[in-house]
MDAnalysis code that builds the backbone (N, CA, C; Angstrom):
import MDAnalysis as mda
import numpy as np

u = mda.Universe.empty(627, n_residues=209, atom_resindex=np.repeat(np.arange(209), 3), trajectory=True)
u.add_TopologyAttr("name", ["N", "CA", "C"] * 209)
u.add_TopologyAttr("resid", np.arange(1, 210))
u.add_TopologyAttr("resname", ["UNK", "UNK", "UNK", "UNK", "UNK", "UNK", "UNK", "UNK", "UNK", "UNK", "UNK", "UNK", "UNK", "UNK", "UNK", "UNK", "UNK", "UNK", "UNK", "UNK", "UNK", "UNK", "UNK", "UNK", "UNK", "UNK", "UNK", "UNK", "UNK", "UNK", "UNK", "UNK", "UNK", "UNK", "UNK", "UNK", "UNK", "UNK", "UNK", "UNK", "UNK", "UNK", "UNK", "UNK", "UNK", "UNK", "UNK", "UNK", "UNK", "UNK", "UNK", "UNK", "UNK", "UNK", "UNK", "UNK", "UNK", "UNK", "UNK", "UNK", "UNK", "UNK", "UNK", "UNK", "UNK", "UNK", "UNK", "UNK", "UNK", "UNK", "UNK", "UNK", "UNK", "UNK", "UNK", "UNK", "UNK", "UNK", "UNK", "UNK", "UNK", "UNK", "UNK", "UNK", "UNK", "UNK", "UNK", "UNK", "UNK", "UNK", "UNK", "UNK", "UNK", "UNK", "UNK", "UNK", "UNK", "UNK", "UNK", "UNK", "UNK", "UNK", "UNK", "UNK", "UNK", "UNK", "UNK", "UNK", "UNK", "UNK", "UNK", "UNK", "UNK", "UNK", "UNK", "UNK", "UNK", "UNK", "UNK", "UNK", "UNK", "UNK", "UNK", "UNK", "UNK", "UNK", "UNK", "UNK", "UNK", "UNK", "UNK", "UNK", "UNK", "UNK", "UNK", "UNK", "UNK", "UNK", "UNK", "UNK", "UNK", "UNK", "UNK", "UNK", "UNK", "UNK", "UNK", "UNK", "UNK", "UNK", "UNK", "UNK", "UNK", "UNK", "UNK", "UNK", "UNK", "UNK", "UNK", "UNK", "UNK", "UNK", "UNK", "UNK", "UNK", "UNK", "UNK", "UNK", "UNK", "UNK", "UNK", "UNK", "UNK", "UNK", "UNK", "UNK", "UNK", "UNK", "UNK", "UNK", "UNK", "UNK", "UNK", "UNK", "UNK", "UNK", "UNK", "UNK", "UNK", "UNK", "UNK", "UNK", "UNK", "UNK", "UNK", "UNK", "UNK", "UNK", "UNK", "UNK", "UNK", "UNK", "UNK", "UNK", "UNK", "UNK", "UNK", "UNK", "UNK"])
u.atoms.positions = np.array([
    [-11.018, 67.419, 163.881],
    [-9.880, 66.552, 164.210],
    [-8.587, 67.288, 163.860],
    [-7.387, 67.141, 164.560],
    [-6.035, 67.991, 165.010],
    [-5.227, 67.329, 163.446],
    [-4.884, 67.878, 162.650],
    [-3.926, 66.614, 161.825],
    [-2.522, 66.777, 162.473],
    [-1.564, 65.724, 162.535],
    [-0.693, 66.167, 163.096],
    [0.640, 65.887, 161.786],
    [1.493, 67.041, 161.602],
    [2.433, 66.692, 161.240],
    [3.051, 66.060, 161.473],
    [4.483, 64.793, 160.323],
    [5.364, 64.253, 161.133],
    [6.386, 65.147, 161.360],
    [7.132, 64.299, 162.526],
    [8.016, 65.631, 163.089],
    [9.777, 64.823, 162.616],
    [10.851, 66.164, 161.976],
    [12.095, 65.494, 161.573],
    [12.865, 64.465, 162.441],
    [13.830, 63.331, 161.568],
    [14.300, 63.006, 162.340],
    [15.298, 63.974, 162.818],
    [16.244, 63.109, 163.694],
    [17.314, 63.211, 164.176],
    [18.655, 63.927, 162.855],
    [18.522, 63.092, 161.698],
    [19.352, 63.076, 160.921],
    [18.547, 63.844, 159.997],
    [17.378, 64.225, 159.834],
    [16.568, 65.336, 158.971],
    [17.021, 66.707, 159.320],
    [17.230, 67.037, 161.471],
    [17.186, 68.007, 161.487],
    [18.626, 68.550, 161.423],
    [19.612, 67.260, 160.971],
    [20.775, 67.923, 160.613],
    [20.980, 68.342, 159.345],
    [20.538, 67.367, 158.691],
    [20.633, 67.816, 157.174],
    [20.157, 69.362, 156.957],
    [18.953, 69.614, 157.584],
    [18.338, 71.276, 157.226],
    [19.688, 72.153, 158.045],
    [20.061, 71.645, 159.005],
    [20.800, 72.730, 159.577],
    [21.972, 72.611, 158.655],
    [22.937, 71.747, 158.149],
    [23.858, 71.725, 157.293],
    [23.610, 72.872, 156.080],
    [22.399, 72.737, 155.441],
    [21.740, 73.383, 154.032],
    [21.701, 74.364, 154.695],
    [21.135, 74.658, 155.702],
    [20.910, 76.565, 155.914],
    [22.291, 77.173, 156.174],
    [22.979, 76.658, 156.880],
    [24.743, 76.782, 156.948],
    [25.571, 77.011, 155.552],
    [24.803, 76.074, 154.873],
    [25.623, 76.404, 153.565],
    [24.928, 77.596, 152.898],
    [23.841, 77.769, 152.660],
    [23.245, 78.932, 152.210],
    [23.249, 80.273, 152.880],
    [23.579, 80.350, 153.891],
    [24.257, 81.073, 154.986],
    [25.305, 81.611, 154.535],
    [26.259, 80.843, 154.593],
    [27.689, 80.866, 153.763],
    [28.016, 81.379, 152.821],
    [27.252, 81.114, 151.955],
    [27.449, 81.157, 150.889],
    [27.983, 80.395, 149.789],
    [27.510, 80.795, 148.393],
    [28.456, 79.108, 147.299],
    [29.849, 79.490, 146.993],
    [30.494, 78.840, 146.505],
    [31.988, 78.724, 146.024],
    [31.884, 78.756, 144.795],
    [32.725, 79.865, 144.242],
    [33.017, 79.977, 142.601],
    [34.348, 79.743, 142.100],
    [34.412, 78.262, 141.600],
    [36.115, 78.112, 140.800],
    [36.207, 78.635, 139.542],
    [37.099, 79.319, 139.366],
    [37.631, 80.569, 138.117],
    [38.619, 78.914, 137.405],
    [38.697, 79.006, 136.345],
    [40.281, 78.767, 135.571],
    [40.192, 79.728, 134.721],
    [41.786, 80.166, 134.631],
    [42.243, 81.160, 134.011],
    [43.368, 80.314, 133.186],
    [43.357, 80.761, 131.899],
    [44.101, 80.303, 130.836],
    [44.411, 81.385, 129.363],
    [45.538, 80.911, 128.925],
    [46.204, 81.972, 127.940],
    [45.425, 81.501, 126.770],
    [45.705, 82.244, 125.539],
    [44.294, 81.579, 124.080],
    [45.269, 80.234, 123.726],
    [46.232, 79.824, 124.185],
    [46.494, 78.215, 123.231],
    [46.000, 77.212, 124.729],
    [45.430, 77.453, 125.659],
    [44.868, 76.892, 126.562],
    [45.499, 76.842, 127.954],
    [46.396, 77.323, 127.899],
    [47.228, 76.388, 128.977],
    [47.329, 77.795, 130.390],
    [47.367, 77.029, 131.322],
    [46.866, 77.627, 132.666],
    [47.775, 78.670, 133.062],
    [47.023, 79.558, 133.508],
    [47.649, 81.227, 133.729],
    [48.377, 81.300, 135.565],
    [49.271, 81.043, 135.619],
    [49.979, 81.443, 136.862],
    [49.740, 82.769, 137.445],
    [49.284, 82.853, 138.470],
    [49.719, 84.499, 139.411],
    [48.975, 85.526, 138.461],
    [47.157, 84.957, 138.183],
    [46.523, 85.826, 138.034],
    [45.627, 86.094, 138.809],
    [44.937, 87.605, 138.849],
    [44.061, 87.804, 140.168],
    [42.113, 87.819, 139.080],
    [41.404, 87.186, 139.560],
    [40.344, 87.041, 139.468],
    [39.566, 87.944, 140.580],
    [38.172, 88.791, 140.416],
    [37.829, 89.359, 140.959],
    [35.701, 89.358, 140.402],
    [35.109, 89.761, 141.206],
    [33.545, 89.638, 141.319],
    [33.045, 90.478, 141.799],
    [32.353, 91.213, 141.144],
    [31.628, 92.239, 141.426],
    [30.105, 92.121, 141.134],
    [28.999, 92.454, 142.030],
    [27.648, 92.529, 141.786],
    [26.904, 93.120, 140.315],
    [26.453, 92.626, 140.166],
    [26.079, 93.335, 138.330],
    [25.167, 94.717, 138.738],
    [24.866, 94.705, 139.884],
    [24.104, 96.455, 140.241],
    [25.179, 96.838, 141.290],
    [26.118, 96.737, 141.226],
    [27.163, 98.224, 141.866],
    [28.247, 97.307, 142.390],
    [28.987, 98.177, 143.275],
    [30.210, 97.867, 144.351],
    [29.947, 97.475, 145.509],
    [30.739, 96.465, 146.077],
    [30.805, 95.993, 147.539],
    [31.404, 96.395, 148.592],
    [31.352, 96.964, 149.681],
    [32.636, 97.514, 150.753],
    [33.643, 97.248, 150.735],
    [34.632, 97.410, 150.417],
    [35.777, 96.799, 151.068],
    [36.623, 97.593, 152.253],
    [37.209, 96.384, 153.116],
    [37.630, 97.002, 154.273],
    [39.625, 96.929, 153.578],
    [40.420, 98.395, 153.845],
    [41.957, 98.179, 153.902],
    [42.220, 97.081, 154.669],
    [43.433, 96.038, 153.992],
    [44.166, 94.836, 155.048],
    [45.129, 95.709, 156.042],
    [45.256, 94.709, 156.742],
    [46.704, 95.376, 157.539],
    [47.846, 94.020, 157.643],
    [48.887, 95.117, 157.910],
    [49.902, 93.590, 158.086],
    [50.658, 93.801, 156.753],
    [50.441, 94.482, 156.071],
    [50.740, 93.849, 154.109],
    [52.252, 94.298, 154.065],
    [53.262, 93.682, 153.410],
    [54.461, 94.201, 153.709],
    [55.028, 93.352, 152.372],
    [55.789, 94.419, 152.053],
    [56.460, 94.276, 150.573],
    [58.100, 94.487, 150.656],
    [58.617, 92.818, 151.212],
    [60.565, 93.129, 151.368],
    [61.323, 93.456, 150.403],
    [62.223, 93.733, 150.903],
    [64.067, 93.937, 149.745],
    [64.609, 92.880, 150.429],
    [65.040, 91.412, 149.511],
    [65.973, 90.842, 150.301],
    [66.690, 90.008, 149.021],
    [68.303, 89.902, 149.353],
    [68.582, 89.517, 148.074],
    [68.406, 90.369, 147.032],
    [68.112, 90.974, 146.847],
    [68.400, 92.151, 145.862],
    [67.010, 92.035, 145.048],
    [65.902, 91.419, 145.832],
    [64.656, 91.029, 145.269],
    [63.151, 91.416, 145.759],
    [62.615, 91.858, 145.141],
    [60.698, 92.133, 146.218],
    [60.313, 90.859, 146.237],
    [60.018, 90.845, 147.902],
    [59.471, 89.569, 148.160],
    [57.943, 90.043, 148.929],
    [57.133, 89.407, 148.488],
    [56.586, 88.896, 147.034],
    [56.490, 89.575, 146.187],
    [56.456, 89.188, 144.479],
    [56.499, 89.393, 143.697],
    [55.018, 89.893, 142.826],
    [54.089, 89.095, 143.548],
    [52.831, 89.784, 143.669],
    [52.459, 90.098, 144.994],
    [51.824, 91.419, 144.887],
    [50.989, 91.475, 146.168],
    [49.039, 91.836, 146.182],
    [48.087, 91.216, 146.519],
    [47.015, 91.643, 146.183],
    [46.632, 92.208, 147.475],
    [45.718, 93.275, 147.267],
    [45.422, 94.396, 148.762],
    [44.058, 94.803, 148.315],
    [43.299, 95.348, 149.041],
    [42.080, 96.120, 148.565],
    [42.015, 97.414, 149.020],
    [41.375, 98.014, 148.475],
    [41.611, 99.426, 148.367],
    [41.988, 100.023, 149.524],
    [42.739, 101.077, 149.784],
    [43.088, 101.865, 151.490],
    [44.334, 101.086, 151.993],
    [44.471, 100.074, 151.381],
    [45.635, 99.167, 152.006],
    [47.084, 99.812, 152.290],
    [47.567, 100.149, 153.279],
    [49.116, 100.877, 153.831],
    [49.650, 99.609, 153.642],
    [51.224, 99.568, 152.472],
    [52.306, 98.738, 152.675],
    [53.218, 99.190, 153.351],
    [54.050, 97.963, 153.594],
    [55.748, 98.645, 154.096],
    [56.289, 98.307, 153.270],
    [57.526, 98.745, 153.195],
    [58.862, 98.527, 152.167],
    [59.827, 98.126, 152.927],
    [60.206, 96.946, 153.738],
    [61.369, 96.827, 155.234],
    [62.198, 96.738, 153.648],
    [63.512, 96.855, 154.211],
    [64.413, 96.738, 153.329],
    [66.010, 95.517, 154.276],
    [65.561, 94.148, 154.138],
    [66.722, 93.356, 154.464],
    [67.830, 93.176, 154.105],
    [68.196, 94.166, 153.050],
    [69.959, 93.976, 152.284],
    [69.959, 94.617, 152.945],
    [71.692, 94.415, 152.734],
    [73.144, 95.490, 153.501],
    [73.244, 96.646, 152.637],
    [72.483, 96.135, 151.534],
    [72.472, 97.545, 150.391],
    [71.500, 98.798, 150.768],
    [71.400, 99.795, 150.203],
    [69.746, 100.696, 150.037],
    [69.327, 100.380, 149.101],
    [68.300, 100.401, 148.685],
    [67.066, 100.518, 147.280],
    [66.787, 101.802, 147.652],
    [66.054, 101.953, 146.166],
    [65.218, 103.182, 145.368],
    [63.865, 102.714, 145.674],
    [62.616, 102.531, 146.085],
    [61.831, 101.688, 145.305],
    [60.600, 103.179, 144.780],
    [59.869, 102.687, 143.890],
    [59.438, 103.859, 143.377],
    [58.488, 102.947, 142.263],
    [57.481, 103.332, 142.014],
    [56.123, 103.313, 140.790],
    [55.660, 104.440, 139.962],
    [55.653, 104.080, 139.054],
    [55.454, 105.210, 138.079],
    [53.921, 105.098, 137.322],
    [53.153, 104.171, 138.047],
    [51.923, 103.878, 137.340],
    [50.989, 104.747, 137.739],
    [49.617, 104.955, 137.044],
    [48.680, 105.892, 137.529],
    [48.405, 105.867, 138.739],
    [47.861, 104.137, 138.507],
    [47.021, 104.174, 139.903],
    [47.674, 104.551, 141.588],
    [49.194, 104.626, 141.716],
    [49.924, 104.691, 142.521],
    [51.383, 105.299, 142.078],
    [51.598, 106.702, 142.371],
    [52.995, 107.467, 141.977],
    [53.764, 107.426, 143.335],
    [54.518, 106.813, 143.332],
    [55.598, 106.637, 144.443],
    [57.420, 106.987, 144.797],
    [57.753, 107.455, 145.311],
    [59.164, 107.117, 145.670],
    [59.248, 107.006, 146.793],
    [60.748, 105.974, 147.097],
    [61.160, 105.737, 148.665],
    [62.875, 105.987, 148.697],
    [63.123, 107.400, 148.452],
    [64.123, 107.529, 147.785],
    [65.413, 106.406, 148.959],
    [66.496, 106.253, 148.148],
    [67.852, 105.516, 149.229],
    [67.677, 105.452, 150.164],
    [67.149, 104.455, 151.032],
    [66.979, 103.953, 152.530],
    [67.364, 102.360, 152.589],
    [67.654, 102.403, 154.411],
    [68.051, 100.814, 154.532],
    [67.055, 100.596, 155.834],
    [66.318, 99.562, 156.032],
    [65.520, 99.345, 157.078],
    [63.870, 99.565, 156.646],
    [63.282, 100.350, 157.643],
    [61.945, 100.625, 157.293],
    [61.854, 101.693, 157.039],
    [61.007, 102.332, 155.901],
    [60.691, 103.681, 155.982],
    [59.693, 104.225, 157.073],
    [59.706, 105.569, 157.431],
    [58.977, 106.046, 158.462],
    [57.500, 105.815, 158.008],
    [57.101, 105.659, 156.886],
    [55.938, 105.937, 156.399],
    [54.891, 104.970, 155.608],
    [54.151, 104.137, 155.710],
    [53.866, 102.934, 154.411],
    [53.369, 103.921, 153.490],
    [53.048, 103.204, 152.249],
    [52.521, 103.625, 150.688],
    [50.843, 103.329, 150.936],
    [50.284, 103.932, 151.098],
    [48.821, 103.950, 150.961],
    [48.050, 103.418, 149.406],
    [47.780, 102.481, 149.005],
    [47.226, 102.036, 147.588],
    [45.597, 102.102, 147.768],
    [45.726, 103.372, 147.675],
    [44.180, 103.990, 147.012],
    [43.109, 104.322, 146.421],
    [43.824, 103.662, 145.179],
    [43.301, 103.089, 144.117],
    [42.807, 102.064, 143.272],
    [41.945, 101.273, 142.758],
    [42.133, 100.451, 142.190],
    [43.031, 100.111, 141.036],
    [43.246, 99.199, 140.571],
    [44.015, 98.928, 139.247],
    [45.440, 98.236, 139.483],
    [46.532, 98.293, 138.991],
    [47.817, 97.697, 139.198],
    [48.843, 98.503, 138.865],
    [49.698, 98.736, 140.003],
    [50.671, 99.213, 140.210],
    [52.321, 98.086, 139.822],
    [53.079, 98.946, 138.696],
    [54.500, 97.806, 138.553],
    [55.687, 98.616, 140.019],
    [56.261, 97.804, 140.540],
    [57.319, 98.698, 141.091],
    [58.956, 98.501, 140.789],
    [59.250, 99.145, 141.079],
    [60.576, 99.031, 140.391],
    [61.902, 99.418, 141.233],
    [62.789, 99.064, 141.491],
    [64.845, 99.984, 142.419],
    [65.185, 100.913, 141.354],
    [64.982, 101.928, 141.330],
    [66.516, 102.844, 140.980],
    [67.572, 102.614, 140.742],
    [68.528, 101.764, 141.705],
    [69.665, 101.089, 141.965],
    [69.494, 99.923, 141.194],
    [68.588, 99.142, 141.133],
    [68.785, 97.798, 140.972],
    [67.727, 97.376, 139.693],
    [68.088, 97.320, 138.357],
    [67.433, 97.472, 137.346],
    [66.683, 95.985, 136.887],
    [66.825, 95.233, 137.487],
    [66.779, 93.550, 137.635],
    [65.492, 93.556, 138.538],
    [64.963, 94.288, 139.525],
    [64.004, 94.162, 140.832],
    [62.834, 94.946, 140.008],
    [61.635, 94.286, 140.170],
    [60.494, 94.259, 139.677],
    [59.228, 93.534, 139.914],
    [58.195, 94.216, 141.040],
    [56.676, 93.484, 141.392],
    [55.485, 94.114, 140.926],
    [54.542, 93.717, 141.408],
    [52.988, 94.510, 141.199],
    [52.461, 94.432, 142.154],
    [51.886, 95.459, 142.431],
    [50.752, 95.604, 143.981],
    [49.365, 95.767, 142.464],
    [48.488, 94.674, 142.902],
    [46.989, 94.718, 142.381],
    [46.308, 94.960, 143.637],
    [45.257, 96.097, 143.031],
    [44.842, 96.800, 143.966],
    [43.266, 96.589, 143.720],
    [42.168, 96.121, 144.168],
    [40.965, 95.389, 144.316],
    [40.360, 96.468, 145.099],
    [38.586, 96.034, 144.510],
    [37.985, 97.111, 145.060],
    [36.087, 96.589, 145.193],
    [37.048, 95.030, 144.925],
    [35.976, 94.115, 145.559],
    [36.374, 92.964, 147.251],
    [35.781, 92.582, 147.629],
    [35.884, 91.391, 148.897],
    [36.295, 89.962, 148.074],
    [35.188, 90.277, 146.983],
    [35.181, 88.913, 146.477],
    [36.708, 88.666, 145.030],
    [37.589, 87.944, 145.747],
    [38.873, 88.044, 144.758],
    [39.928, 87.072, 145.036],
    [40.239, 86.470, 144.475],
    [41.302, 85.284, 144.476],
    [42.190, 85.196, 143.756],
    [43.252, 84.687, 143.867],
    [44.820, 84.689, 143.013],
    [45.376, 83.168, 142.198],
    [45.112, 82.996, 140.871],
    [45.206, 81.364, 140.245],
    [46.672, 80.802, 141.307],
    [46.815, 79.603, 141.069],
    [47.725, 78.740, 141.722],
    [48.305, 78.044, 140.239],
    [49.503, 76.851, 140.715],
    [49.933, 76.721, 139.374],
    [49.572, 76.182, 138.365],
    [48.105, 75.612, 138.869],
    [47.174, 75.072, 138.142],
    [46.275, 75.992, 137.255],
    [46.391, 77.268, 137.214],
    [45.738, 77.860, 136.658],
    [44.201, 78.363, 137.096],
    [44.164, 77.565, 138.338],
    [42.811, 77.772, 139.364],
    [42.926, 79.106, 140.246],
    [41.569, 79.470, 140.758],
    [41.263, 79.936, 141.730],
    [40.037, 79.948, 142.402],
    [39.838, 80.281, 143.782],
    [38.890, 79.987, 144.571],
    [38.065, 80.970, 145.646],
    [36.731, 81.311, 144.700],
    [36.755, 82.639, 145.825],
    [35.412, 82.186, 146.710],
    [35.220, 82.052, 148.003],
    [33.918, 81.457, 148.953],
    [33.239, 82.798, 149.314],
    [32.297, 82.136, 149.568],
    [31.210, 83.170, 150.311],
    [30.341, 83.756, 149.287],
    [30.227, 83.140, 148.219],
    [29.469, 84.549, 147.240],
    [27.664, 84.313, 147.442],
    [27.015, 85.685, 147.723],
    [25.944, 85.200, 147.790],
    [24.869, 84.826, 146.664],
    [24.084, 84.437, 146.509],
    [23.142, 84.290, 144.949],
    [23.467, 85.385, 144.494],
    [22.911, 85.959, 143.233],
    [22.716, 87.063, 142.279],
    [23.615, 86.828, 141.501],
    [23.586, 88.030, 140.685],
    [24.070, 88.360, 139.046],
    [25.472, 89.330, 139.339],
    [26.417, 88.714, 138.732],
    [28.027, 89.236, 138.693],
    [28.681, 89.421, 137.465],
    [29.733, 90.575, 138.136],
    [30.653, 90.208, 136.854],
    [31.979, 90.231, 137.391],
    [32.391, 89.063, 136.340],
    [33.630, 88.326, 136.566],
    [34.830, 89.332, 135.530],
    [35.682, 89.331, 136.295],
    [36.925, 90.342, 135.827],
    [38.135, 89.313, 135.891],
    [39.281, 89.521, 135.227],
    [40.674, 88.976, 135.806],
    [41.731, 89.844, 135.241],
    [42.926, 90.035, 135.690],
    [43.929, 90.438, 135.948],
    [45.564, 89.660, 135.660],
    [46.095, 90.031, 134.667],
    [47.139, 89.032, 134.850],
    [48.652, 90.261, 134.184],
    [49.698, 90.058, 134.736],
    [51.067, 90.563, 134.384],
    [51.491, 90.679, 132.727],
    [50.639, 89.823, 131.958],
    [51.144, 89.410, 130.326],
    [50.458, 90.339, 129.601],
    [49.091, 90.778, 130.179],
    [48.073, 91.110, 129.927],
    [48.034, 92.992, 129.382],
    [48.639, 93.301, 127.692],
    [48.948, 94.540, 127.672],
    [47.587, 95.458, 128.236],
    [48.027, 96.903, 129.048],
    [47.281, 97.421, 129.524],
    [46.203, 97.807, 128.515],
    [45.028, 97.624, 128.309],
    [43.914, 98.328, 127.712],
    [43.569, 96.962, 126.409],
    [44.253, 95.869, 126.897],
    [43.379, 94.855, 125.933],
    [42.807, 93.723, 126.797],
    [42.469, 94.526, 127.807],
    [41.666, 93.275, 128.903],
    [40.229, 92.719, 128.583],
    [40.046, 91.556, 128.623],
    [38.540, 91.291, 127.898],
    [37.393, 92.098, 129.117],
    [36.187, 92.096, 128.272],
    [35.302, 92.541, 128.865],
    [34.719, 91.546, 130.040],
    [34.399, 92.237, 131.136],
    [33.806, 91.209, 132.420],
    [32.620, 90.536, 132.235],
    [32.902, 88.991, 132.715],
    [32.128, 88.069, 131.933],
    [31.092, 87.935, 132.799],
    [29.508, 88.329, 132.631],
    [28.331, 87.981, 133.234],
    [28.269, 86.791, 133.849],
    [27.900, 86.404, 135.179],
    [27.962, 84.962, 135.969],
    [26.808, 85.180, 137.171],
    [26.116, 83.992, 136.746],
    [25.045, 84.017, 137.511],
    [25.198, 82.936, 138.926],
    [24.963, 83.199, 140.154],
    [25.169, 82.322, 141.039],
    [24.358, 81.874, 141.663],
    [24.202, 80.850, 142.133],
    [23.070, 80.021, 142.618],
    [23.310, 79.547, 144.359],
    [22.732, 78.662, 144.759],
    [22.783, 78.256, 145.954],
    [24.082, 77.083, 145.724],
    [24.441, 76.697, 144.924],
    [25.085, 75.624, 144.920],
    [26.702, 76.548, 144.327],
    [27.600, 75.722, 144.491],
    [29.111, 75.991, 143.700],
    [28.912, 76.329, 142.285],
    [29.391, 77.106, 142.191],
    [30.025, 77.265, 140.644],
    [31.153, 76.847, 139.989],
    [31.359, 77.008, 138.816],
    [33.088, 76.852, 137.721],
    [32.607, 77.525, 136.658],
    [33.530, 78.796, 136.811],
    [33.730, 79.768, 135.523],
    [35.344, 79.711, 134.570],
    [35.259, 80.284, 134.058],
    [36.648, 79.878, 132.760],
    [36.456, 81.181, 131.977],
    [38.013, 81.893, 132.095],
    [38.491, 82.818, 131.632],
    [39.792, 82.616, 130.654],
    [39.548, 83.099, 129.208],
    [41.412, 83.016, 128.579],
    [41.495, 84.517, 129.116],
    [42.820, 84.713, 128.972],
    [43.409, 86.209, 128.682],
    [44.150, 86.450, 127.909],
    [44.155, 87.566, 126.838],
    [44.929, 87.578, 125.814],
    [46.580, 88.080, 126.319],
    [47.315, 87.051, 126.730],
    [48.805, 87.584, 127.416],
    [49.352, 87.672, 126.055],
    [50.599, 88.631, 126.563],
    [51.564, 88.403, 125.214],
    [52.660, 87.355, 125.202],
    [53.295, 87.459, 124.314],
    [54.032, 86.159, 123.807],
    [55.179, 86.033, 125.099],
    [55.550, 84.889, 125.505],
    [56.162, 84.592, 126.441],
    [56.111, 84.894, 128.413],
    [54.651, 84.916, 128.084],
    [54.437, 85.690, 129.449],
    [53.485, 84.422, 130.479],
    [53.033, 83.162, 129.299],
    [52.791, 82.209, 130.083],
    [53.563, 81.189, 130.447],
    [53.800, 80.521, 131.354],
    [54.179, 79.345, 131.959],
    [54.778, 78.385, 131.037],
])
């Protein structure tokens, strides 16, 4: 005798297709990032890396870093590795702009408009930039060398999708944060479902919110 299975409903065979879509997808990992008296870290970059190696990353395009008002707009910029910026320059003035950090040695000596050339950020790590002229003008290009990476909001959150199961490590990044006292990357295990991880960073005094 044949046994016969029952066969899904209608609303069974959506539900499986929903679940494989999401597992497809991948889960969602919410970061909070916070300073050691608790309170939520503005305009930090969170980042995820596989606990057995590195992930591809592809250079953005498009990425463009203004002079306007006598100011870099934006004030952060996050890129992943290979990423070409521009420097348009919208004052009536010239800028200097120029970096003196490892990961990126730069000058754009006195120009008004665009330079002929973008800045290639090749490196990982964080770059400060700085005017010549204008001693007040000051950003960071963070330079990523993962896919998986998100930037807190003023809540102190961030939100990175797509991650697939396995074993990670969680990194973050923040402006307060003196170079070479960054905590160690925090082991995070991911599942089929969402996550919420929680990072302090040791900023220095007056550098949080």
């Amino acid at each position: 005798m044949r046994l016969r299975l029952p066969s899904l409903t209608r609303h069974g065979l959506c539900a499986l297709a929903l679940s494989l879509a999401a597992a497809a997808q991948g889960a969602a990992v919410s970061v909070a990032v916070a300073d050691p008296a608790g309170r939520p870290l503005v305009d930090a970059v969170v980042m995820l890396d596989p606990a057995s190696g590195k992930l591809p990353v592809k250079p953005m395009a498009g990425v463009e870093i203004s002079q306007n008002k006598r100011q870099f707009q934006p004030s952060l910029t996050v890129v992943t590795v290979g990423t070409p910026v521009t420097f348009p320059n919208f004052d009536t003035v010239r800028h200097h702009v120029y970096s003196f950090s490892p990961v990126k040695t730069f000058e754009l000596k006195l120009y008004a408009g665009v330079p002929a050339a973008p800045v290639v950020f090749d490196q990982p790590g964080a770059a400060v930039l700085g005017c010549n002229i204008h001693d007040r003008m000051s950003a960071w290009v963070v330079v990523v060398d993962t896919p998986h990476h998100a930037r807190t909001g003023t809540d102190g959150r961030a939100r990175i999708d797509g991650i697939a199961p396995g074993s990670y490590r969680l990194r973050a990044w923040h402006a307060g944060v003196v170079p070479g006292q960054e905590p160690a990357p925090q082991p995070l295990a991911i599942g089929a479902a969402d996550a919420q991880a929680a990072i302090q960073l040791p900023v220095a005094a007056g550098s949080a919110p």
